[in-house]
Structure formats: C-alpha cells, structure tokens
SELUMGU-402599 format. One record per residue (C-alpha): chain; residue number from 0; residue in one letter; x, y, z. Coordinates in steps of 0.001 Angstrom, whole numbers. Example, Ala and Ser with C-alpha at 12.3 -4.5 7.8 and 13.67 -1.06 7.14 Angstrom:
<atoms>
  chain  resi  resn        x        y        z
      A     0     A    12300    -4500     7800
      A     1     S    13670    -1060     7140
</atoms>
This chain:
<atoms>
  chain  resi  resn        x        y        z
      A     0     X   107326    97950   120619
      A     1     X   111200    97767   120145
      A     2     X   110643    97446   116249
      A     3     X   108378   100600   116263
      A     4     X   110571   102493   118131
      A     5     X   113839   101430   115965
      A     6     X   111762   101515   112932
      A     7     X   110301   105263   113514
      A     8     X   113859   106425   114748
      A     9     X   115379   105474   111185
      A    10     X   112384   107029   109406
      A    11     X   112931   110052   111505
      A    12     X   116578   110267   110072
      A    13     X   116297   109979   107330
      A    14     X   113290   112753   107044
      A    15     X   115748   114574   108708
      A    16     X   118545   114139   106514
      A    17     X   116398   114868   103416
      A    18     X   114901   117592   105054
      A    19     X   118092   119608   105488
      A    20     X   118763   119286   102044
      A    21     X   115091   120493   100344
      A    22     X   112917   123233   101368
      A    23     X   109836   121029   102041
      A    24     X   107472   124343   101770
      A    25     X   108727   124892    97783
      A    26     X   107642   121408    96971
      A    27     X   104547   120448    94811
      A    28     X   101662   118482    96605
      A    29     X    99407   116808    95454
      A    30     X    95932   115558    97377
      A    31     X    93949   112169    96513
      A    32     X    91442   110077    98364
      A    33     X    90781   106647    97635
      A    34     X    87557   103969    98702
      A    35     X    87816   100117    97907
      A    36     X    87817    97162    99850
      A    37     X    90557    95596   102040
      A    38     X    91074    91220   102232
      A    39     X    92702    90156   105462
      A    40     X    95185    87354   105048
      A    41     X    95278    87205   109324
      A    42     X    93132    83932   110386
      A    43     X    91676    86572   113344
      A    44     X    90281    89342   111252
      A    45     X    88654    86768   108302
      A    46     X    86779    85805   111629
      A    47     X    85182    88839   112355
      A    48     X    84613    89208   108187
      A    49     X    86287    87968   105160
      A    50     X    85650    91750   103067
      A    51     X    86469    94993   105147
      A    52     X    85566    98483   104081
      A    53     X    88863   100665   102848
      A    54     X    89194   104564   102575
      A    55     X    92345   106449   101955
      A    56     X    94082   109801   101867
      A    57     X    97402   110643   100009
      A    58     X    99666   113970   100062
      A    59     X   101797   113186    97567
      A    60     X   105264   115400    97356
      A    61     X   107005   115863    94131
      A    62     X   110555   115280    96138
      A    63     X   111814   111581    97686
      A    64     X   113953   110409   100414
      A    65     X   115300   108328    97131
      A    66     X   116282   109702    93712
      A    67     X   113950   109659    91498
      A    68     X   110816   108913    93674
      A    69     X   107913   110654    95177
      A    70     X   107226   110456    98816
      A    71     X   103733   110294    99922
      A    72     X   102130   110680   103345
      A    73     X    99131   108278   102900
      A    74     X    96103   107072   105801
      A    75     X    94389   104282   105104
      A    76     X    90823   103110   107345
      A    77     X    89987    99490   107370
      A    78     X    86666    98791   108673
      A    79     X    84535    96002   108921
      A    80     X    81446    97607   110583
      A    81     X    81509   101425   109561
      A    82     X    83335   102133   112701
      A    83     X    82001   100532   115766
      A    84     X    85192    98455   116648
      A    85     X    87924    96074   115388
      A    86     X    89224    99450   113369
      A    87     X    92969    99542   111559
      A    88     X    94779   103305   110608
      A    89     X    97723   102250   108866
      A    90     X    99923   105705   108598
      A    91     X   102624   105375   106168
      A    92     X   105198   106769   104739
      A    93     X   106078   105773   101283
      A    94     X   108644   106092    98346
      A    95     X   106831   105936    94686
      A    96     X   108092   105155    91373
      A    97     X   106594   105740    88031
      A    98     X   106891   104765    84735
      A    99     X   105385   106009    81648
      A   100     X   104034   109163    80227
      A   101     X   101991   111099    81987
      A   102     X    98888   111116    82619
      A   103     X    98839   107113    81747
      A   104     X   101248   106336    84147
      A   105     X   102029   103321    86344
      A   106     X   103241   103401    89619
      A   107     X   104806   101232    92670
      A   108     X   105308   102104    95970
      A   109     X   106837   100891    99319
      A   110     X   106106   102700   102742
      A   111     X   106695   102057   106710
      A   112     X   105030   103513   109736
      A   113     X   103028   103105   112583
      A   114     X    99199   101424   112546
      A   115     X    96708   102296   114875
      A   116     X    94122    99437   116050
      A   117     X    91198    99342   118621
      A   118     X    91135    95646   118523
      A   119     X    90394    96406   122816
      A   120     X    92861    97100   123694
      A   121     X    94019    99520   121189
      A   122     X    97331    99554   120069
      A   123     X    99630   101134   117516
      A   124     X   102828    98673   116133
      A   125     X   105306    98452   113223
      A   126     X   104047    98144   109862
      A   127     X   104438    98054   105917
      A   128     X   103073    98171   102931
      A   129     X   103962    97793    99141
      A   130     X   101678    98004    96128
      A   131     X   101133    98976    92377
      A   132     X    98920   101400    90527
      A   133     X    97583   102981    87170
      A   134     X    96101   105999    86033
      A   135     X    93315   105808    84460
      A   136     X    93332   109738    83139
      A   137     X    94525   113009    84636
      A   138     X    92482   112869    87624
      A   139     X    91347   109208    88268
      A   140     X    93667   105736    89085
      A   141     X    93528   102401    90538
      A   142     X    95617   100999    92932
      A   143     X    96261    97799    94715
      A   144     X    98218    97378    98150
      A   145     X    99580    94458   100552
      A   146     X    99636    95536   104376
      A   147     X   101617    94052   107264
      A   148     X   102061    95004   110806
      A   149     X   103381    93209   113616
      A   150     X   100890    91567   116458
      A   151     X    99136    93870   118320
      A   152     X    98653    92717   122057
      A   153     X    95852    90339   121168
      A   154     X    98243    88910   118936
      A   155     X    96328    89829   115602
      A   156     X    98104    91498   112779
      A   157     X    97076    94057   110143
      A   158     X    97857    91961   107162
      A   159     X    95904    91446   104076
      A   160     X    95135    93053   100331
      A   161     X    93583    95740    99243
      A   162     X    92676    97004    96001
      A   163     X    91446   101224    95577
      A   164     X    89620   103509    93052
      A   165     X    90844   106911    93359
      A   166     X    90161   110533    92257
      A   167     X    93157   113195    92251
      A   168     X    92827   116680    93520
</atoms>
C-alpha cells in the first residue's frame, strides 16, 4: 500500500506540474477501444485459466508529461469468465512515443497506476505496464502489452502479456 500511495503521489505531481503549464481543455483527444486476449505469467491466475479475455479503452492527448510524447489515459478488463469473479482493471497512465509517418506509424508506451482486483477480497495495488504497437491504417492498429502489479492480499499479482486489435475513433 506504501508503493501505491508513493507511486500515485509522484504521478499526481507531476500531472500537476504539467498541468500548470498546458491548458488541458485546448488539447486534441483522441478515443480507441481495443479487445484481445491477456496471458498471465503469475503461477495463481494460469490456475484459474491459462487465456483470459482483454478489453480496453484509450483517451489519448496530443500533449505529454515528456517532450515529445503523448499521454494516454487507458482501462484495460482482464477476465477469465465474462465477469463473474477473479476480475483485473488495470488504470494507467502512460507516456507514448511514435515513429514513422502517419498513419503507418509505430508506437511504444510506458504507464503506472493503480489496478483494481476482486480476487475476494478485492483490492487495488501498484502497477505497470509497457508495450509496442502499429497502425494498421488511419483508423485500425495492433498492440501488444506486458502488465505488472504488486501482490494483492492473496498474494497474486496482475502480471502477464497481452496482445490487442484496435479501432480509432
């Protein structure tokens, strides 16, 4: 709980910081959503299933905390029932960086923030991620993601792969 806390205190600076220097309401958004499937690395959650269901959501700001990146606001869903239980929302923040022309562009990302489980009992702890992506055209890419997160009280952490096809909005 310690390394949320520090962790969302930092990210809250440094939102802050940024935000005092850009008018957040002037900046382009952009919306995607993105389905695939998400491969736990964690010995626990290969127990309950080896291939867990993976949707996504992305606001993606034309503006970073870092020059020359984009920050997007992404949540991610891993299932491994549709829902019933043993659920993971990682919420991230992340920094992108692309290279290319557009709209044939690559992409790779890093993020922090908090991930919600209902392992019972539910819990919500530190965690990362860090991935690559394409687009495929102007609307469509693909993208592929590792996920960490520290132990939740059961002692089972949110890590594993996950690859996404996504449509831009």
């Amino acid at each position: 709980m310690k390394r949320l806390l520090t962790a969302m205190v930092a990210l809250c600076a440094l939102a802050v910081s940024s935000a005092a220097q850009t008018n957040w309401a002037e900046v382009p958004m952009q919306f995607a959503l993105r389905a695939g499937i998400f491969l736990p690395v964690e010995d626990e959650l290969q127990d309950l299933d080896n291939v867990w269901f993976a949707l996504g959501a992305d606001a993606e700001f034309d503006r970073g905390f870092v020059t020359g990146a984009n920050t997007v606001l992404s949540l991610d869903w891993f299932s491994r029932n549709g829902g019933a239980n043993a659920n993971a929302f990682p919420l991230m923040v992340s920094q992108r960086w692309y290279t290319g022309t557009w709209p044939n562009r690559t992409y790779i990302q890093v993020g922090i923030g908090p991930v919600f489980t209902d392992f019972k009992p539910a819990d919500i702890v530190f965690g990362a991620r860090g991935g690559v992506g394409v687009e495929l055209n102007d609307r469509f890419f693909a993208e592929a993601n590792f996920y960490w997160s520290d132990d939740t009280k059961q002692d089972v952490g949110v890590i594993g792969a996950a690859g996404f096809l996504g449509v831009r909005f």
